[in-house]
N, CA, C and O of each residue as an XYZ file, in Angstrom:
268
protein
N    -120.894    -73.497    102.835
C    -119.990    -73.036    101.812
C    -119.814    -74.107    100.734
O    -119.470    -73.975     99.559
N    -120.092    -75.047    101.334
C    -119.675    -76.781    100.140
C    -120.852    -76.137     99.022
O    -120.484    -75.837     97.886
N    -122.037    -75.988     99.375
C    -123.124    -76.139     98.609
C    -122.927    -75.260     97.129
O    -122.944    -75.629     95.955
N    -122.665    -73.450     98.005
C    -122.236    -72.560     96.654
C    -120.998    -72.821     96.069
O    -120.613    -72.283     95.032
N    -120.357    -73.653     96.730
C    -118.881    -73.774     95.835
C    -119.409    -74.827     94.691
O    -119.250    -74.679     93.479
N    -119.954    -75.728     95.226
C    -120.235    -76.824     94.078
C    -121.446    -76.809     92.621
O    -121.497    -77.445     91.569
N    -122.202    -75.859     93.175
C    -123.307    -75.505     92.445
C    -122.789    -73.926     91.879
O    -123.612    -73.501     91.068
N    -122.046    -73.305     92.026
C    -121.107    -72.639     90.656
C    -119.937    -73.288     90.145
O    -119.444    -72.750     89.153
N    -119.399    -74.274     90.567
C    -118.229    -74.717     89.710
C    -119.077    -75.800     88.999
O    -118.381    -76.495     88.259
N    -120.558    -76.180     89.021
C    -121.190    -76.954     88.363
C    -121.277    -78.618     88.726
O    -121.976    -79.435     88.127
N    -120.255    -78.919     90.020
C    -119.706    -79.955     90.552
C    -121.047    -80.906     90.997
O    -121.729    -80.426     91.903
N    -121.416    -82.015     90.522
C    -122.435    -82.529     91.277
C    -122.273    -83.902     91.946
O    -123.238    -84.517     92.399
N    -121.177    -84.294     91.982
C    -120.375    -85.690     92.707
C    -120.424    -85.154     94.183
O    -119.819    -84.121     94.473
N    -121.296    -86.005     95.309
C    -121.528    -85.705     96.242
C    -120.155    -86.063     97.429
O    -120.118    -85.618     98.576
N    -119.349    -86.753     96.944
C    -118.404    -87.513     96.957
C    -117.089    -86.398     97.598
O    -116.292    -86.674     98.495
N    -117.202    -84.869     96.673
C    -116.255    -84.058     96.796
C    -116.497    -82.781     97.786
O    -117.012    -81.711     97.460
N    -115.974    -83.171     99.148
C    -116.277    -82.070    100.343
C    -115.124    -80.853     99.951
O    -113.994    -81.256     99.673
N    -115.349    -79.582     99.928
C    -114.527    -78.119     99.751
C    -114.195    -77.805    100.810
O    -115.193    -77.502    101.464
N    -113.080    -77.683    101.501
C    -112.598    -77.399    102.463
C    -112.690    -75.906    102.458
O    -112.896    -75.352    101.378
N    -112.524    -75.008    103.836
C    -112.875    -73.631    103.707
C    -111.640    -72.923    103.325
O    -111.402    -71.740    103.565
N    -110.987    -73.636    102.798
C    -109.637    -72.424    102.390
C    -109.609    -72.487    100.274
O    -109.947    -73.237     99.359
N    -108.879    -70.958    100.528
C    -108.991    -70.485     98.928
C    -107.512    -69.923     98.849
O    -107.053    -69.300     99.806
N    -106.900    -70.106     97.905
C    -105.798    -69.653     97.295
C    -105.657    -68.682     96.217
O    -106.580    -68.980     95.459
N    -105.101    -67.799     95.765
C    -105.070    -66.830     95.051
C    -103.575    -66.777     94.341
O    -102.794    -65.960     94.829
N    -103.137    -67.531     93.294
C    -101.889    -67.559     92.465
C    -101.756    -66.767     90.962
O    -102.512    -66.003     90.363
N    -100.893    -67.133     90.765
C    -100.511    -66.469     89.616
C     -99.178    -67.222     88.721
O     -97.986    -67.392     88.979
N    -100.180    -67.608     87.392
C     -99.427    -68.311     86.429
C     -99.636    -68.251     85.268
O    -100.737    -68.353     84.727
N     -98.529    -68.067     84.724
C     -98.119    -67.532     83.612
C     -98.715    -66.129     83.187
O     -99.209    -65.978     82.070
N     -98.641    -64.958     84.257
C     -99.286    -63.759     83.779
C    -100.586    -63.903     84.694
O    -100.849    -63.119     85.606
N    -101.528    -65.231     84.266
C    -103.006    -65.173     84.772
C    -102.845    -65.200     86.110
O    -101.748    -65.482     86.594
N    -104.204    -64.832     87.074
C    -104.333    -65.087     88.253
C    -105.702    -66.182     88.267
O    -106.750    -66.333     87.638
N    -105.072    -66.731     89.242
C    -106.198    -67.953     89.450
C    -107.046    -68.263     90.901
O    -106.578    -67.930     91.990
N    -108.260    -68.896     90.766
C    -108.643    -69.297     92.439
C    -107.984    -70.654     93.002
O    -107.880    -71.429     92.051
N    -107.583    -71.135     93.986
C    -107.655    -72.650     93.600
C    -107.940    -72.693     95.416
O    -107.400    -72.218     96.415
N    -109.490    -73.838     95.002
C    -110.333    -74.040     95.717
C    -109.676    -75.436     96.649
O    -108.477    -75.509     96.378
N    -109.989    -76.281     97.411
C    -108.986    -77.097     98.038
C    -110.518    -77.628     98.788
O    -111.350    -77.033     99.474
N    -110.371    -79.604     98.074
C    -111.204    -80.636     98.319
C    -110.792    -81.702     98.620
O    -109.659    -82.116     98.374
N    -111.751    -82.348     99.252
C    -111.278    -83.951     99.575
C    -112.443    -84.561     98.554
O    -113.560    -84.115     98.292
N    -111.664    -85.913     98.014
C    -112.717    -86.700     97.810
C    -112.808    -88.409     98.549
O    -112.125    -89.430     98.628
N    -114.197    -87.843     99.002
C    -114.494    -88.959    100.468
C    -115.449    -90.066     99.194
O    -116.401    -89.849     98.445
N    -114.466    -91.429     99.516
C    -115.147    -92.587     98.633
C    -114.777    -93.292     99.410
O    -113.591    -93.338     99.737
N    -115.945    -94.239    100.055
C    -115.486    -96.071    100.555
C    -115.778    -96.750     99.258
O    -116.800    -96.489     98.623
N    -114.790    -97.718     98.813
C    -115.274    -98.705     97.699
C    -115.987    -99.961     98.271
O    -115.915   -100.252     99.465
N    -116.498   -100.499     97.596
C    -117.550   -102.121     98.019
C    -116.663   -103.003     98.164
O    -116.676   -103.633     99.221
N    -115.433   -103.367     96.952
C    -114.887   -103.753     96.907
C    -113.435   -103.485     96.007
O    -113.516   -102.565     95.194
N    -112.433   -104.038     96.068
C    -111.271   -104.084     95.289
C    -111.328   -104.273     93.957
O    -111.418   -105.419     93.515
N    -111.288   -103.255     93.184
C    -110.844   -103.395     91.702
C    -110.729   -104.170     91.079
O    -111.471   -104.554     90.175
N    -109.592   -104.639     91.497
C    -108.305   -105.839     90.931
C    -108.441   -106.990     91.143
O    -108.473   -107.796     90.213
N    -108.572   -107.414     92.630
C    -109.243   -108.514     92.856
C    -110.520   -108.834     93.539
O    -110.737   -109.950     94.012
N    -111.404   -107.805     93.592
C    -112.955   -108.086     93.972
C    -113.180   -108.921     95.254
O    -113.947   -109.833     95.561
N    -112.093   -108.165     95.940
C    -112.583   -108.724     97.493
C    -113.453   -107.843     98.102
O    -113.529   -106.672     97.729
N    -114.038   -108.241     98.898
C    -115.311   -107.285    100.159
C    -114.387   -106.369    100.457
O    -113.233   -106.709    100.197
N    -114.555   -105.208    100.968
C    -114.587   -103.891    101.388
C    -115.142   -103.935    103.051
O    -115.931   -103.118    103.527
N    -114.379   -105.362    103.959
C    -114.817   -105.576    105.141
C    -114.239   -104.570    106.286
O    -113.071   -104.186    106.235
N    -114.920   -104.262    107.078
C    -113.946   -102.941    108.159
C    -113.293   -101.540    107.553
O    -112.794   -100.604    108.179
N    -113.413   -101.662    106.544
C    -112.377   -100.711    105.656
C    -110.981   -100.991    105.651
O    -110.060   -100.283    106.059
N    -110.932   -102.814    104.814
C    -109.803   -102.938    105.142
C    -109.282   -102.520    103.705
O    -108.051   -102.516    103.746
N    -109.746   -102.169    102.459
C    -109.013   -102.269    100.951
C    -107.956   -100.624    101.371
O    -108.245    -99.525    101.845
N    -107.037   -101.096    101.012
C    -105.943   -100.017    100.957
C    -105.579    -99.294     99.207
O    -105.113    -99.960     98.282
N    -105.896    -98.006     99.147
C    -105.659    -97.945     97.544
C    -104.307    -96.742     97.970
O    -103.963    -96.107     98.967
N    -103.952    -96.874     96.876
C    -102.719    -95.934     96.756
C    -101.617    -95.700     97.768
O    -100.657    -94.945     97.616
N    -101.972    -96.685     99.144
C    -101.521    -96.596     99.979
C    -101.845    -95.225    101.071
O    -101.053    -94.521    101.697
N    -103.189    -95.199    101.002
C    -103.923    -94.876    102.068
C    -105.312    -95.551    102.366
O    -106.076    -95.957    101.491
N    -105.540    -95.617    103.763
C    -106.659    -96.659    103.917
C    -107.767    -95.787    104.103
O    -107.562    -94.730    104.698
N    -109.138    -96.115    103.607
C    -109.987    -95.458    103.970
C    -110.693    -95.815    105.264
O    -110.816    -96.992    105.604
N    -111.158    -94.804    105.987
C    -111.384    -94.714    107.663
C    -112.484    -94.337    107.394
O    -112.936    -93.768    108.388
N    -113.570    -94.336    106.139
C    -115.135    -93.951    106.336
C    -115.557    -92.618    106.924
O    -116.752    -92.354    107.060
């Protein structure tokens, strides 16, 4: 399902897994899809201060990435 979701929404960042659930809302009058993704990134290193990316220890936003 990742594959046709991403190759009609035109998406080519391999980065962004589509989870199998779909939503069906309504705003302002319109109705909409809204599709529901993760985006899976380990960084090399820290931004800010360009430390190694050892164990998965860089913490961003205050979640750690677990690879």
């Amino acid at each position: 399902m990742n594959y046709f979701i991403s190759k009609t929404l035109r998406i080519e960042d391999p980065n962004i897994i589509f989870d199998n659930k779909l939503r069906e809302i309504e705003y302002q009058g319109q109705r909409f899809k809204c599709y529901y993704a993760k985006f899976l990134h380990t960084p090399n290193c820290c931004e800010s201060c360009v430390v190694l990316n050892k164990n998965y220890t860089i913490v961003k936003m205050g979640l750690k990435f677990l690879g």
